[in-house]
N, C-alpha and C positions, 0 to 999 in steps of 0.2 A: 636327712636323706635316708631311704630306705639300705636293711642289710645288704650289701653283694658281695657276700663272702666266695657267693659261687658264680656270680655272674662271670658271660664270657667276657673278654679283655675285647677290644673295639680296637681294628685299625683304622686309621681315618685316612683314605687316598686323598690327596690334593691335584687335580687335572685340568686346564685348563680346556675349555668345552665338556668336562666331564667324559661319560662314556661313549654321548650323541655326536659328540663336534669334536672329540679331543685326536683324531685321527690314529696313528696308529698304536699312540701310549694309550687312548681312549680305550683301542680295542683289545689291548693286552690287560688293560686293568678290568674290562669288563670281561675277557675271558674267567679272572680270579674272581670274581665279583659271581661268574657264572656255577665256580665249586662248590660253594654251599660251603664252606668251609666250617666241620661242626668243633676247630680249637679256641675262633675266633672272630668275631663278627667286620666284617669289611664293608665300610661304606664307601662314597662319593661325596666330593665337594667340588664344585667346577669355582676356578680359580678368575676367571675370564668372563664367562659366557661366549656366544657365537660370535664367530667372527664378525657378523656383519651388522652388530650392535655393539662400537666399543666404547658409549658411554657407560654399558651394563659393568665393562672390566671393575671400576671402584668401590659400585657396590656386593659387586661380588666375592672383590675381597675383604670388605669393610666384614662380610656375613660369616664368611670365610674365620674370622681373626675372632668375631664373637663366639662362635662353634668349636672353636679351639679352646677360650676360654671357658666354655661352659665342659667341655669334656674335663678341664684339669677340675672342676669342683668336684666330678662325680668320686664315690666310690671304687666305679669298675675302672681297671687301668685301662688308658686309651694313648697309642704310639701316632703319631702324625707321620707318613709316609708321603713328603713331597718328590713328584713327577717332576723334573727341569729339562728344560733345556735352555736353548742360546736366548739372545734378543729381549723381547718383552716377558716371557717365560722365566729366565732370571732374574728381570728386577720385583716380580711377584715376590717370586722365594725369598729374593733380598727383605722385602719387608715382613712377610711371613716368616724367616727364620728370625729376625731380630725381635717380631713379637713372643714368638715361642721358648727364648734365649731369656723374654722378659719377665715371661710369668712361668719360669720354670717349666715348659712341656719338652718331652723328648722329642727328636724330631730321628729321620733315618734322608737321607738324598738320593734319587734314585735318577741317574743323567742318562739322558734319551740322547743326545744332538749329536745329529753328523757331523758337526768338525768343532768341538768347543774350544780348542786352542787358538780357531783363527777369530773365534768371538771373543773370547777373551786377551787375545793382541788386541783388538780395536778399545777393546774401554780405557780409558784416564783412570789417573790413577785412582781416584777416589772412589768410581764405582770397584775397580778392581781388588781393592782393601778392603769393600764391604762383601764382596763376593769372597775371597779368601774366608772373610770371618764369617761369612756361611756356611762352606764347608769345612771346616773347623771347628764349629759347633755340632755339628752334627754326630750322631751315636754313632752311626753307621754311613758308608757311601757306597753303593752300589753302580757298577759301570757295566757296560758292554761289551767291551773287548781290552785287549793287553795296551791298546793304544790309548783310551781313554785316560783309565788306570797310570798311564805313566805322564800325561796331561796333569792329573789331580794330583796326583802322587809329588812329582815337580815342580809344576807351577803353583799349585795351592797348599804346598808344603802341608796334604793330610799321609800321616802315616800310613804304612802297610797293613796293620796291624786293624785298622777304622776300612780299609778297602776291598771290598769282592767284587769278584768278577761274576755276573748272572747272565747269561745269552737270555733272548725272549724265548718266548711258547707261543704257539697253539695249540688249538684243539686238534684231533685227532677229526678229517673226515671219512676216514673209511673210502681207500684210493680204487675206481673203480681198473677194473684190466686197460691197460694201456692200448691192447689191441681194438677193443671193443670201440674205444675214442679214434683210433685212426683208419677204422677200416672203411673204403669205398667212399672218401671224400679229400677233399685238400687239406695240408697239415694245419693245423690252427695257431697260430701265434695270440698269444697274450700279453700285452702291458696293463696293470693294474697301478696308479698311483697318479700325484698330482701331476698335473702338464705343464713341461716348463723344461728350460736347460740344464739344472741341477739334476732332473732326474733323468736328465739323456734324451729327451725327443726328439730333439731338431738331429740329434744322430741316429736315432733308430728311421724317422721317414727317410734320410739319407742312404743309410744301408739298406732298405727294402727297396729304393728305387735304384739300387747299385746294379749295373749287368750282370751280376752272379744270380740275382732275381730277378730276370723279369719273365719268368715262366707264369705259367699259372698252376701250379702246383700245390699254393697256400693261400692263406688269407687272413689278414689280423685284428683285432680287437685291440683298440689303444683309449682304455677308461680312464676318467679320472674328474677330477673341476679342474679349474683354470680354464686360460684363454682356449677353449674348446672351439670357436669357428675360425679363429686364427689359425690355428693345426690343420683344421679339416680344409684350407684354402690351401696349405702348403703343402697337403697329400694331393688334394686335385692339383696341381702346378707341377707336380713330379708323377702326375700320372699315377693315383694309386687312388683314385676313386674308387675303384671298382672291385680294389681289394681291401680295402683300410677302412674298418667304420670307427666312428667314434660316436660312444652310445653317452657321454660325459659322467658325469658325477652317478655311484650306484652304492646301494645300500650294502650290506653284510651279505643279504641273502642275495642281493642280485651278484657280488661279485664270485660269491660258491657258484651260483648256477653259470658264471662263465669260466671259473678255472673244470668243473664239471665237460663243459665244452672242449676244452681247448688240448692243446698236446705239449706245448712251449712256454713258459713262463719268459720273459724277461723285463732285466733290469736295466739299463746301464748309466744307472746315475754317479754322477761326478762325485756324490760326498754322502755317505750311511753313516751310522751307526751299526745296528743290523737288521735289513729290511727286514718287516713283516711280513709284505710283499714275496719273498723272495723264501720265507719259511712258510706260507703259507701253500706255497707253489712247490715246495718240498713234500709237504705235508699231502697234497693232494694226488702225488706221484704225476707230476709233470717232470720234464727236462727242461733245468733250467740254466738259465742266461745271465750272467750278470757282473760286474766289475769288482776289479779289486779296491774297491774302498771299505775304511771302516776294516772292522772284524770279518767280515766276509772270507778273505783268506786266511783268518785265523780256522779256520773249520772246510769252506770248503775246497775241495782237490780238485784241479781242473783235470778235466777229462777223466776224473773217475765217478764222480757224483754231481756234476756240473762241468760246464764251460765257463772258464773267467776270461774276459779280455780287458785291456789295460780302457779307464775310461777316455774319452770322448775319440777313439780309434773308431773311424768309420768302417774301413777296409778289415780291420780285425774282427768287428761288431758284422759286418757282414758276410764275412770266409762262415763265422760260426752258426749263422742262423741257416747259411748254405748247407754245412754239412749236418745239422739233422734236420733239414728238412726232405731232403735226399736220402739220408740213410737210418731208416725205418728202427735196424736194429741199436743204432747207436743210443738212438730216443730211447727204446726201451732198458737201454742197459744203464745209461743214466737218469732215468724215473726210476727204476728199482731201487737202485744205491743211494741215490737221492731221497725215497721214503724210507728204506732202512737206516739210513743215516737219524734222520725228524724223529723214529721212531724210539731211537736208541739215545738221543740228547734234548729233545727240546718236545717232551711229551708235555702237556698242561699236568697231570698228575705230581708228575716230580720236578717241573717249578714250582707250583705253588707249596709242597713240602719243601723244599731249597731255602723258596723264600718267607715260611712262618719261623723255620729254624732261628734264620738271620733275625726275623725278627721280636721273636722269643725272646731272646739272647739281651735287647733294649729297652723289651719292656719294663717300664715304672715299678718298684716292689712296693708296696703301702703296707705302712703297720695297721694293727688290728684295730687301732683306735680310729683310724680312717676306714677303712673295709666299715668297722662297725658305725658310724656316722648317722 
């Protein structure tokens, strides 16, 4: 092997779909991936492949577990930074961390899922033993809010001491005036995410066709994949044809060019971690909508920088999209607070510092005899 006494240290992401298909961990990793980060080089490894080929899953891990090995031969230290969440997600890492545990690599856990306490009640016990001695091997675990955190912390018996707490990021888009978006049209309502009950739809078409709305005043945009003509039959049957498109599955830049559009962000899914969704809608200096699930209330304040209403509450989900959509300056007082908030915790700048620190701290040290190899 050549000398790398100077080479940069390699983190290796592990994502399922990678940065293309890994949805919103995708797009969090491809925000860091987007820094150029000059302490440390970060790549990708998709853990999975696309959803819609899952014979590709085995050998994706099969390449997966070779690319790990070959990093532990090199000179330049390299950290494995596996993305998890619930379901099929964790029995990846399950075999991934037990190879990594095998040939010696450090690994760090980084848990995305909306509700891993209630995935981890469903496994027997023998998956759940080998999940334990997943995160328990691990250098580091990183979580998303104070709930997760006391999830791992209790059920998977990893110390405090192995645990931080990292909220996501974005990028910064440069929020155009609020006014400038709401003058001399209907308010715009935004839903961005998958379609389906968990993320609240069958209650957001609910509350748009509740009598608090049936003005014409607004008009919404409900993006996403899934059952997308299934939805678009149950706006027409509630009468919201003519307000409600559904434009389905959109790319990075198509979803900017619509929070760009729109005045309202919301969420109200039944189970987060912490939307991207819903910072990205911060970020943009919209007013935003969205449940108490997840870390959400750990940050933000209803009625000072958002609106929270409890999830699957029709009548509460619809009092709130009532009153700003009615009251022009409400919108604007919680889009400002709401960017100054993004601006001031959850800048991409100082996550990805937050997050080389953490992982500085596990990286491999190699004697000279190795370095020199």
């Amino acid at each position: 092997m050549t000398d790398a006494t100077n080479a940069v240290p390699v983190i290796m992401h592990y994502v399922a779909g990678g940065t293309e298909s890994g949805g919103g961990i995708g797009r969090l990793v491809g925000y860091i991936l987007n820094e150029n980060s000059a302490r440390y080089r970060h790549t990708v490894l998709d853990t999975r492949g696309p959803k819609w080929n899952p014979l590709l899953s085995p050998w994706r891990l099969a390449y997966c577990m070779v690319a790990m090995t070959i990093g532990q031969m090199q000179a330049t230290p390299h950290l494995h930074h596996f993305h998890i969440a619930g379901r099929g997600s964790t029995a990846r890492k399950i075999i991934l961390g037990a190879w990594a545990r095998l040939i010696g690599a450090t690994y760090v856990l980084h848990l995305h899922d909306y509700d891993y306490a209630s995935d981890l009640a469903r496994r027997p016990q023998w998956q759940f033993r080998a999940i334990r001695s997943l995160f328990q091997g691990a250098a580091q675990v990183i979580v998303l809010g104070k709930r997760d955190a006391a999830t791992v912390g209790y059920s998977l018996d990893v110390p405090k001491s192995k645990l931080t707490v990292l909220r996501n990021c974005v990028p910064d888009p440069g929020a155009a005036p609020v006014e400038a978006r709401v003058k001399d049209r209907r308010t715009s309502i935004l839903f961005l995410g998958q379609l389906g009950p968990r993320k609240g739809v069958p209650e957001l078409l609910a509350a748009l066709a509740s009598p608090g709305l049936e003005n014409d005043t607004w008009q919404a945009v409900i993006a996403g994949d899934g059952p997308v003509e299934h939805y678009r039959s149950e706006a027409a049957l509630l009468g919201l044809a003519g307000r409600v498109r559904f434009p389905g599955w959109v790319d990075a830049q198509g979803a900017e060019t619509l929070r760009k559009q729109a005045d309202i962000l919301v969420l109200p899914s039944h189970a987060e971690g912490f939307a991207m969704a819903v910072l990205e809608g911060l970020a943009q200096g919209l007013a935003v909508v969205t449940t108490r699930v997840g870390a959400h209330d750990e940050v933000l304040l209803d009625g000072e920088n958002a609106l929270l209403v409890p999830a699957g509450d029709i009548a509460a989900l619809s009092a709130a999209l009532s009153r700003l959509i009615s009251d022009r300056d409400l919108r604007t007082d919680l889009a400002t607070a709401g960017r100054r908030l993004f601006l001031s915790q959850f800048g991409i700048d100082g996550y990805v510092d937050a997050l080389e620190r953490l992982q500085s701290a596990q990286l491999p040290v190699f004697s000279d005899e190795r370095r020199s190899a």
